[in-house]
N, C-alpha and C positions, 0 to 999 in steps of 0.2 A: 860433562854437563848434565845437572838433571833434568829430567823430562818432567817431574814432580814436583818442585822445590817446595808445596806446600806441606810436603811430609812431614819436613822437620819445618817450618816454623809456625806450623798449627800448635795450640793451645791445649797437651796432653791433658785428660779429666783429674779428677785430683785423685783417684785412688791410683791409674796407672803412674803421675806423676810422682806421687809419694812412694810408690814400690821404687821406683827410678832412682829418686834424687836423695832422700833419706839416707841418712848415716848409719851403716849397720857395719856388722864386722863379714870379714870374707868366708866365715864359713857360711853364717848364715844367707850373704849371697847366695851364695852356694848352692844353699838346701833350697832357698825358692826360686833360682835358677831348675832345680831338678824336677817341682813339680809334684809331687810324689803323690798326689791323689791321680793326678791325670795318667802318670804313668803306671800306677797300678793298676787302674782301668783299662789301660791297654795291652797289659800283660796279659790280664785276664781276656780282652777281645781276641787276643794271638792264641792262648790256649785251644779259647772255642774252635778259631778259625783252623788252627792245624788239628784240631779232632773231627773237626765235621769232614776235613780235608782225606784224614786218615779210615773215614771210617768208608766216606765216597771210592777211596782208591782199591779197599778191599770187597767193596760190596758191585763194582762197575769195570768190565775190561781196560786195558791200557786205551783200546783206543776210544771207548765210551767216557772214562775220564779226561782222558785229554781232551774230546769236545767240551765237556762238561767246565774243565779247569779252565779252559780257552775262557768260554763265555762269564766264570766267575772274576776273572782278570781281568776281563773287557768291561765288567761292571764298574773294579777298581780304577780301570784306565779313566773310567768314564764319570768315576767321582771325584778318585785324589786329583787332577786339576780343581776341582771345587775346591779347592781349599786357597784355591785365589779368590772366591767369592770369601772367602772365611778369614784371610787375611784383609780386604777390603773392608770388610765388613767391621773388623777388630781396628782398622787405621779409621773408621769415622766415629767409630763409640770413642775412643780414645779423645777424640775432641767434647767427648758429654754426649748427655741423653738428649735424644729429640725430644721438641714439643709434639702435645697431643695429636694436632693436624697433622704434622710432618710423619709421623709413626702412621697415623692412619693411611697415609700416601704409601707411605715406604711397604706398608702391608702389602697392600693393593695393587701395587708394583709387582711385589713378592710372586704374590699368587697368581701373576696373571705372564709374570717369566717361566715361571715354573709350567706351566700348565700348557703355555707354545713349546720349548722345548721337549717336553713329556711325546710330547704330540711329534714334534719332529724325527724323535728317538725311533718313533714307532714307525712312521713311511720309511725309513731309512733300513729297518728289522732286517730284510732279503740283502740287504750286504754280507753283512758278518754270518748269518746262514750258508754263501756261496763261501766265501772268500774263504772259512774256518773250517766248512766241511760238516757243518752241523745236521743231524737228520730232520728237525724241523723246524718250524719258526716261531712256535709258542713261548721258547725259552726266550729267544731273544725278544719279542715282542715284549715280554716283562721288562726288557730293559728301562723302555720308555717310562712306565710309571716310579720305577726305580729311581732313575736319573730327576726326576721332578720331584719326587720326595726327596732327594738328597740335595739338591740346590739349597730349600726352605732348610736344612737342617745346618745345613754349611753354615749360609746366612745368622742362625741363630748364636750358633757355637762359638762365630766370632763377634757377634753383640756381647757375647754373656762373656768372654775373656776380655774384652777390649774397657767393659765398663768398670769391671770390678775383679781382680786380678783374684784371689782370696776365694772369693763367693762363687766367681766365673769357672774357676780350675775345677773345683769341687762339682759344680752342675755339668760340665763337659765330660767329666768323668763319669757322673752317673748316664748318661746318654749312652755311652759306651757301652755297661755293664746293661744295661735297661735291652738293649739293640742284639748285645750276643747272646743274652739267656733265652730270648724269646725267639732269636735263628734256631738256637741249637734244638731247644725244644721242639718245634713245628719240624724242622726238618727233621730230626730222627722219627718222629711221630709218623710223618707223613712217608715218608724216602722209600719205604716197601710195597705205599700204593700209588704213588706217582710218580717215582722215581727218583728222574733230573730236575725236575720239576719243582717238585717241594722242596728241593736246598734255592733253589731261584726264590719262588714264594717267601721262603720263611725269611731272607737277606730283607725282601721289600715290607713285611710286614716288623720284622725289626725297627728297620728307619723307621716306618709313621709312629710305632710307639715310643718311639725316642724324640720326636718332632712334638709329640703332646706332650711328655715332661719338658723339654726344652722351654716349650712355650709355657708352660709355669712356671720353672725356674725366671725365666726372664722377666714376667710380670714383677715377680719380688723382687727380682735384682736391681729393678728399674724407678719401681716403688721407694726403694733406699738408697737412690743414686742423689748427687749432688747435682744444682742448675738445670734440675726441670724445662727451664726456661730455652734450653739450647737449640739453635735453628737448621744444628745437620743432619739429612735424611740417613738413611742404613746404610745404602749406598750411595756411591757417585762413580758417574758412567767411566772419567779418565782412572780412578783404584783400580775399576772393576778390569776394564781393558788391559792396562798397563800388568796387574796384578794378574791376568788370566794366560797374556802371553808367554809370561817369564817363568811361572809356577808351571803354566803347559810344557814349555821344554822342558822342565828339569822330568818332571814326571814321564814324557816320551821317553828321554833318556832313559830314564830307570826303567823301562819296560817293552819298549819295540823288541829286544830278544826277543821275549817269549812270542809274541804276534809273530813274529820273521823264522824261531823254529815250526811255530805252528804251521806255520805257510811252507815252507821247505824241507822240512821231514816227512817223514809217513808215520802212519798212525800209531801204532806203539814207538816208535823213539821216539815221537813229540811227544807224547805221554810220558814219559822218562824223563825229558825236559821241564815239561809244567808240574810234575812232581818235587825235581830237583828247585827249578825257579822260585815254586810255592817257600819251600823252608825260605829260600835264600833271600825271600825280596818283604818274606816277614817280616825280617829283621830290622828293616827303615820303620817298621810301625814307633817302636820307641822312642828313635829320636824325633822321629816326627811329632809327637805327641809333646815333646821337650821344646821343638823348635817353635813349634806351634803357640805355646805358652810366653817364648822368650820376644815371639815379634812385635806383640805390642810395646815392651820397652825398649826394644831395637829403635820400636817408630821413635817414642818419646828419648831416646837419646838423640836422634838425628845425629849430628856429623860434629857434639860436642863434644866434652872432655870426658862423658862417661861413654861415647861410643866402644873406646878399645878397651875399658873392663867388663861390657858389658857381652862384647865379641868374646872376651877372653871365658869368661863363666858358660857364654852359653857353646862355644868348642870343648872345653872341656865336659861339659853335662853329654854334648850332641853325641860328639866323637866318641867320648868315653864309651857309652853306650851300645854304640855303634860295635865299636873295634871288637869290646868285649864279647858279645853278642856272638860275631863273626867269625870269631878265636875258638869259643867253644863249638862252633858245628865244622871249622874248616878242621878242628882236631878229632874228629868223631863223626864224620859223614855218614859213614856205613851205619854206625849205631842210632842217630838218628831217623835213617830211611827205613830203619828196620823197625824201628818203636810206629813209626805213623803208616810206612805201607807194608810192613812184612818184605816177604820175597818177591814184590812184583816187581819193584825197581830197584834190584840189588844192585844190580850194573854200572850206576847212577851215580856213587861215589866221589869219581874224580870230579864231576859236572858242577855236583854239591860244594865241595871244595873252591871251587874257582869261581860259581857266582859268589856262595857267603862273603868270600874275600872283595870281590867286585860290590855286593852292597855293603857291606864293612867303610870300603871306602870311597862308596858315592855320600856316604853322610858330610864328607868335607865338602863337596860339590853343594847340596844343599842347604849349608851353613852359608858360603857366600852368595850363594845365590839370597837367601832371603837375608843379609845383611845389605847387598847391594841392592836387592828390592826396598828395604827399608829407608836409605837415601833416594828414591826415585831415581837411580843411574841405572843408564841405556845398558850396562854393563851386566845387567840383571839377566841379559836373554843368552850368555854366553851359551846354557845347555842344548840351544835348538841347535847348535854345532855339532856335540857332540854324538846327539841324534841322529843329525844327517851324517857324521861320520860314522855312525852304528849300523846305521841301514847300507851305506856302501860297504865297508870290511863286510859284514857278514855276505851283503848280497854280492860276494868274489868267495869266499868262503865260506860254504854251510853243508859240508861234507855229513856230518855226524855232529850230535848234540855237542860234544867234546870241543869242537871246531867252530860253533858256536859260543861258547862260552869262552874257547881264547880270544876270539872275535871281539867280543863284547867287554872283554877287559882291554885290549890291547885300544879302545875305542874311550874306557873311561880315563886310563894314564894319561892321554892325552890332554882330555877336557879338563882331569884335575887339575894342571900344571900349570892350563891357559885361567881355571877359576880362582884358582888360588893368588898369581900373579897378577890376574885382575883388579882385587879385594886389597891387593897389598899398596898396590898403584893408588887407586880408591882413595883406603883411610889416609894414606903420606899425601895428597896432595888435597883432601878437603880437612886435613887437619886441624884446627884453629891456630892462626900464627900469633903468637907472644911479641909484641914490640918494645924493643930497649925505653926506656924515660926517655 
């Protein structure tokens, strides 16, 4: 039963509807199933990310990195859920642009969420200091402005996909490239006189300068949108909730390892873990960047006749992706660890191996997840299962990072068998039924 039913029988905008419903041929599906500006962009954020990553691991001890890696993780943990604001955000542009007033509200709103959160991030700082082992609390206190810049960006990224598929991909993309050249630059710049410090800083001064093009892009995207006249705000509280819960497991899923080796190793093997994890959980950036793209016609097919081609293009793009990705680093671990940290974490190999393979194939996990998101079905929250099954295997085994990592797979087999079985159950029974004359 859905908890949303207005998913699908809201009134898609006409550029997401026409991407949708339009007669094209399957390859060109295809091609704009793949995206290819946004995923260029994120090839390129992945580049930055595992260079600023390689350059941190040789310039900082295993156990100065591992704090370091922890709290750059913590940041991810603490955004990729935003990307349920972002898929909320993309399910109400999907319906058209707001009026003037409503946009003014929905601003308003924006800036004044962002700004309590930022806030909460920051009383909460002396957590992740005890719990991670960190030497102090200035790193993590950046967390807070971080997490409130990256709400408003979230928000934006899925206005600007939701309303114009074409225009939207392209502006998303450029946030991306905007957000890593300006990390990488500040942090290298800085990294010899602040240290941990300025790879934090230069993450949070990326987002705001990607928040300001965003917010250009979107003026003219909005500018050239259809039905000015339309009365739905940015958000709505039941997307936002619904949309935060189900996006938060999968993302728990994908990442309590690393928190849970942090916590249960000592400080060079969890170093060796948040090294190994680093490559491995890169690798979801692609399809993300793919799935991200494909949800707003996920929304606009709802639960009709283009739902299962529409599932079928965007598995093939997600996965594809995915697998490939995962193939070349489980076949070349060591060469790998050695391009980005040299000999610090040679040892790290097998680890490497066994997450790439684990996010290889969490990307099917993620596919039903936001296809079942995309019908509003309760079925959407299956990951927080698999999460709580993660945190117990590991927390009965966490001998060695290696011990971990079996943990953490023997945790996703599971979930995928239950997600996938879900999605299949799903489309067969909300099918459209055919009636004889």
């Amino acid at each position: 039963m859905p908890l949303a039913p207005d998913v699908v029988d809201r009134e898609p905008s006409p550029a997401v509807a026409a991407a949708t419903v339009a007669p094209t041929s399957p390859r060109a599906a295809l091609m704009r199933a793949l995206a290819a500006p946004l995923l260029i962009a994120v090839v390129v954020q992945n580049i930055g990310n595992l260079a600023l990553h390689a350059v941190l691991g040789r310039f900082l001890t295993p156990d100065q990195y591992g704090a370091l890696g922890t709290v750059l993780s913590l940041m991810v943990l603490l955004t990729v859920p935003l990307s349920a604001l972002q898929a909320a955000a993309s399910k109400s542009a999907a319906a058209g642009p707001a009026a003037t007033d409503i946009q003014r509200r929905s601003v308003r709103s924006l800036v004044i969420i962002s700004l309590a959160v930022a806030a909460v991030v920051c009383l909460l700082a002396p957590l992740p200091t005890a719990a991670f082992h960190l030497t102090g609390s200035l790193d993590a206190l950046l967390l807070g402005p971080f997490v409130g810049v990256s709400i408003v960006l979230a928000v934006l990224r899925g206005r600007l996909l939701g309303l114009d598929q074409r225009r939207g991909i392209r502006a998303v993309a450029a946030t991306f490239v905007i957000s890593t050249f300006a990390r990488l630059a500040i942090a290298f710049a800085a990294l010899s006189t602040f240290g941990t410090t300025a790879a934090i800083a230069a993450t949070l001064v990326g987002e705001c300068l990607a928040v300001a093009y965003a917010v250009y892009a979107l003026k003219a995207t909005t500018a050239a949108s259809i039905h000015p006249e339309g009365a739905h705000p940015w958000l709505r509280a039941g997307d936002v909730g619904w949309s935060g819960l189900a996006i938060g497991g999968l993302f728990l899923f994908t990442t309590v390892d690393l928190f849970l080796a942090r916590h249960f190793l000592g400080g060079e093997a969890s170093g060796g873990y948040v090294a190994a994890a680093t490559i491995a959980k890169t690798l979801l950036a692609l399809p993300a960047a793919a799935l991200a793209a494909a949800y707003p016609r996920m929304v606009a097919a709802g639960t009709g006749p283009g739902r299962v081609p529409e599932l079928r293009r965007t598995g093939i793009v997600v996965a594809g992706l995915a697998v490939l990705a995962a193939t070349v680093v489980a076949l070349f671990p060591n060469l790998v660890l050695g391009a980005l940290y040299g000999g610090s974490f040679a040892d790290q190999g097998d680890v490497v191996r066994l997450l790439a393979i684990v996010a290889g194939l969490s990307s099917l996990v993620s596919i039903a997840t936001y296809a079942l998101l995309a019908v509003g079905s309760k079925l959407s929250l299956l990951p927080w299962t698999g999460a709580v099954l993660q945190v117990v295997v590991i927390g009965v085994w966490h001998d060695s990072a290696t011990t971990i990592a079996l943990a953490s797979a023997a945790a996703l087999v599971a979930t995928l068998v239950i997600c996938l079985a879900a999605l299949a159950w799903n489309v067969r029974s909300r099918a459209p039924r055919v009636h004889a004359a």
